[in-house]
C-alpha positions, 0 to 999 in steps of 0.5 A: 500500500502506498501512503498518501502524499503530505503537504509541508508543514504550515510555515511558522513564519508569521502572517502571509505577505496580504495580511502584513500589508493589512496591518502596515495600512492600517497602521498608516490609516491610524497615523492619518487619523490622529494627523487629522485630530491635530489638524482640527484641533490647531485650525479650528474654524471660525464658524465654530468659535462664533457658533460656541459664542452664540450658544454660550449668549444664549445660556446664562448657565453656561455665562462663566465660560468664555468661549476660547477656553470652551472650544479649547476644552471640547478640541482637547477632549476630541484630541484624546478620544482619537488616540483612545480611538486609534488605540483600540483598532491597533489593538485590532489590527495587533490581534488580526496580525496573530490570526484573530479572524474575528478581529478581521470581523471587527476592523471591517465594521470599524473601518466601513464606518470609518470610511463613511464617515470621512465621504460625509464629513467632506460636506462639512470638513476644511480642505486640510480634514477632507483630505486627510479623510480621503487619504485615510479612507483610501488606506482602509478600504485597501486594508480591507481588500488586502485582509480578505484576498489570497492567504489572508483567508486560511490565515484569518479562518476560524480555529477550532478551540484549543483542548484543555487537559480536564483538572481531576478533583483531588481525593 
């Protein structure tokens, strides 16, 4: 009898070429996403300081506040969500670069809305943020198309879970 041919040994290499492109842009995506946070934090459109003043006049609670120091604040807190933010998808994209595929799952739900999210704010962005969007949206969608193509797949295909050796009670 003749026994069947066995493939070679999965290579113990790392991540397929697709999914490291994946995470490399993805990373860039990140990097563009807090470039963008730190750009509308430094160029804050007029529109909105007078928007903030006209509120701020219309609510005697809120007399006490100036609204440079406001606009400050919200800028400031926005800038620290988008790092917050940007640190859960490297988290992610972490996760996807070891074989995680339903961190695959997750990036794509983060990223689909990311990328909405960027066409619409053109209506409404400054030149420097609509770019930036349109930059990082371009790096998602090929993220996107690189964690779902060639060895990315059986790389990123579910595991069945590992076996725990069961604990036999003492006595």
């Amino acid at each position: 009898m003749s026994t069947p041919p066995t493939s070679p040994a999965p290579s113990v290499t790392g991540p397929p070429p697709e999914v490291r492109a994946a995470v490399w842009l993805w990373v860039g995506a990140i990097v563009v996403g807090i470039v963008s946070a730190v750009v509308s934090v430094v160029v804050v459109d007029d529109a909105v300081r007078e928007l903030v003043r006209t509120e701020l006049a219309a609510t005697p609670a809120l007399a006490s506040f100036s609204s440079d120091d406001l606009v400050r604040l919200v800028s400031i807190l926005g800038l620290v969500l988008s790092v917050l933010w940007a640190g859960v998808k490297l988290a992610l994209v972490l996760l996807v670069r070891s074989g995680r595929g339903w961190a695959r799952t997750a990036l794509t739900v983060v990223g689909a809305l990311g990328v909405t999210s960027a066409l619409l704010g053109l209506r409404v962005a400054p030149v420097a943020e609509g770019v930036l969007g349109l930059v990082g949206a371009a790096l998602v969608v090929a993220a996107g198309v690189a964690m779902y193509s060639g060895d990315a797949n059986p790389y990123l295909a579910p595991r069945p879970p590992r076996s725990r050796p069961r604990e036999t009670p003492p006595g």
